[in-house]
C-alpha positions as semicolon CSV with decimal commas, in nm:
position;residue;x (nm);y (nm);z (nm)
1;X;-9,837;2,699;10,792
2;X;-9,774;3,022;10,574
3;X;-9,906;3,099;10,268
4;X;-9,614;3,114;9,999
5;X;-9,648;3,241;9,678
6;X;-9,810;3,027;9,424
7;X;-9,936;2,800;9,734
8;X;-10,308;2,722;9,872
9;X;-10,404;2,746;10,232
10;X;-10,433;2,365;10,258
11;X;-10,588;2,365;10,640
12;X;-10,471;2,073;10,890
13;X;-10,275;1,737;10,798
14;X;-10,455;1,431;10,837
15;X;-10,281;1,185;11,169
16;X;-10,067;0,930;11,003
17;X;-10,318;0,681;11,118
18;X;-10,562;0,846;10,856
19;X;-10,310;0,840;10,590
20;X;-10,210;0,493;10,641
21;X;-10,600;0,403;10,617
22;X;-10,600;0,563;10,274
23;X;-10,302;0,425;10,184
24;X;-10,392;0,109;10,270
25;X;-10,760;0,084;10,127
26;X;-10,566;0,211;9,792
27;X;-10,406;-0,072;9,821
28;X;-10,071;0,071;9,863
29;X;-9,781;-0,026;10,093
30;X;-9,779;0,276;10,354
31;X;-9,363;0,336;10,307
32;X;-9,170;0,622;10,508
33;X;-9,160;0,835;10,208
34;X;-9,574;0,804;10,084
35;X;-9,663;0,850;10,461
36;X;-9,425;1,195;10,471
37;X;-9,580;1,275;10,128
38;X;-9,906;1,154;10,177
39;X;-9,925;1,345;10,510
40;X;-9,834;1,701;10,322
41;X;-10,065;1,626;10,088
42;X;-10,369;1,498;10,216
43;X;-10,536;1,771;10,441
44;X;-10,887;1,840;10,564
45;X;-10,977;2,042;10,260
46;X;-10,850;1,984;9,876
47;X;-10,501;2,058;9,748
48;X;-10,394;2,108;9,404
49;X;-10,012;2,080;9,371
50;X;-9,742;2,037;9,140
51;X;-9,453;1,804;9,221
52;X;-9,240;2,096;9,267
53;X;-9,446;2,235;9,536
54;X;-9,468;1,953;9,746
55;X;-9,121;1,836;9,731
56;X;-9,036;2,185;9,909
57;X;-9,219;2,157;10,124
58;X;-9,136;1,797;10,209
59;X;-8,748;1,945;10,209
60;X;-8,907;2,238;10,391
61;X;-9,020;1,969;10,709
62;X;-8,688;1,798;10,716
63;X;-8,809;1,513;10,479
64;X;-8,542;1,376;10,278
65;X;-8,663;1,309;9,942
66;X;-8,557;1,414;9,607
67;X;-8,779;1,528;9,339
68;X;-8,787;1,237;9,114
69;X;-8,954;1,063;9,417
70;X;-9,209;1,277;9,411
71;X;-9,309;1,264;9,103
72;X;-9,314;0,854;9,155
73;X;-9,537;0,910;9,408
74;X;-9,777;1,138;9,312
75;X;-9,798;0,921;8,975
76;X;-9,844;0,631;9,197
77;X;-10,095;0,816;9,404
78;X;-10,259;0,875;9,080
79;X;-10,282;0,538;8,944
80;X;-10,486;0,405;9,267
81;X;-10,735;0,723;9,255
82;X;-10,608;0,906;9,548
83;X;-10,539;1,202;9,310
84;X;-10,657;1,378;8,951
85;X;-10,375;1,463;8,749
86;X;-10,425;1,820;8,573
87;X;-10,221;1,968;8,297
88;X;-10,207;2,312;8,198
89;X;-10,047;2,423;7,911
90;X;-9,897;2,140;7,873
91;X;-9,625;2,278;8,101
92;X;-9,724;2,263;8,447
93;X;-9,924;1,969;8,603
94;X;-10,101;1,945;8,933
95;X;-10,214;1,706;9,108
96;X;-10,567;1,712;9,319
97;X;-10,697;1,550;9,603
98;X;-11,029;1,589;9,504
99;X;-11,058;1,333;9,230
100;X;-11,482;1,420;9,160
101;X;-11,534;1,529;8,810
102;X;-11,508;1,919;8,859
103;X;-11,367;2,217;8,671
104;X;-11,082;2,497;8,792
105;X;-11,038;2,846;8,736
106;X;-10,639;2,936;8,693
107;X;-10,470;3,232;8,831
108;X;-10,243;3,308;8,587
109;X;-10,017;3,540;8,756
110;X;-9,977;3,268;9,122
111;X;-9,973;2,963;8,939
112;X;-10,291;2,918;9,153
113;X;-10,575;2,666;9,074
114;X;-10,895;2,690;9,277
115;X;-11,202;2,495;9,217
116;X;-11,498;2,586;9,108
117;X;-11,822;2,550;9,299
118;X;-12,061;2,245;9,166
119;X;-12,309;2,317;8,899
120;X;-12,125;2,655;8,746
121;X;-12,057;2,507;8,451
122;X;-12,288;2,298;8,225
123;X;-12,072;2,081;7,903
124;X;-12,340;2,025;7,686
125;X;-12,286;1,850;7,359
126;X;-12,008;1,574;7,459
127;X;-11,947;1,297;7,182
128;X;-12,019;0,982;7,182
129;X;-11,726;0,757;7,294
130;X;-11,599;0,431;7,114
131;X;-11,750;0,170;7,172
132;X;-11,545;0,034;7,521
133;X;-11,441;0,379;7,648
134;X;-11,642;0,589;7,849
135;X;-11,590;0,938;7,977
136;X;-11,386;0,983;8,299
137;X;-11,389;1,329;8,355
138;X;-11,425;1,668;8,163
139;X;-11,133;1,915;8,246
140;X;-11,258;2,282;8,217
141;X;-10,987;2,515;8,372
142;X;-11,120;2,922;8,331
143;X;-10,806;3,148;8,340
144;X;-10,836;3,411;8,516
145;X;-10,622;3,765;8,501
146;X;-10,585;4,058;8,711
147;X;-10,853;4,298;8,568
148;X;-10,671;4,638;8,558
149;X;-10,916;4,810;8,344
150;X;-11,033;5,122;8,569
């Protein structure tokens, strides 16, 4: 696959067969349009997407889908933990396969997240939450610029 603009280099699909396994041990029905979706967006290495993204290039493969569906999906995907839901500037939001509690930097001028490697960044200082709630994750997102000073 190429590299378009704004897009990650998200290495090799995973078989159906894999898919359906996740699918399935999220405990969701592996349908025509999660296996096409799933199948874009489940790939050997990590993938940070917005809805937009993948529904071109699920049009892109032939997939007949429309955007709304996406977004369905991707919520869905979200609500059994296949996928971290990211929102930046309140916006744009992504959605990542890696769903471990780490932190992003954001290329501002591609659109681009990228993770950051483990133990970069220390949060020190994190309240106390009520008394039922814990803490799921802590979203830090660095944003990064072209530096043009010479």
């Amino acid at each position: 696959m190429h590299k378009a603009h704004g897009h990650e280099d998200h290495g090799k699909p995973l078989s159906e067969s894999a898919v359906i396994e996740l699918l399935r041990h999220a405990r969701l029905r592996p349908t025509r349009q999660r296996l096409a979706l799933g199948g874009l967006l489940f790939t050997e290495h990590g993938r940070h997407v917005t809805a937009e993204i993948l529904h071109a290039e699920a049009v892109a493969g032939g997939e007949r889908v429309s955007l709304a569906t996406v977004y369905n999906t991707l919520h869905q995907f979200k609500r059994a933990g296949l996928v971290r839901e990211l929102a930046i500037d309140g916006t744009r939001t992504y959605f990542d396969t890696n769903t471990s509690n780490h932190s992003h930097f954001y290329i501002e001028q591609d659109g681009r997240l990228v993770d950051i490697p483990d133990g970069s960044i220390r949060v020190d200082g994190l309240p106390t939450p009520p008394e039922g709630m814990r803490i799921s994750h802590v979203d830090v997102v660095v944003r990064l610029v072209e530096d043009t000073r010479k």
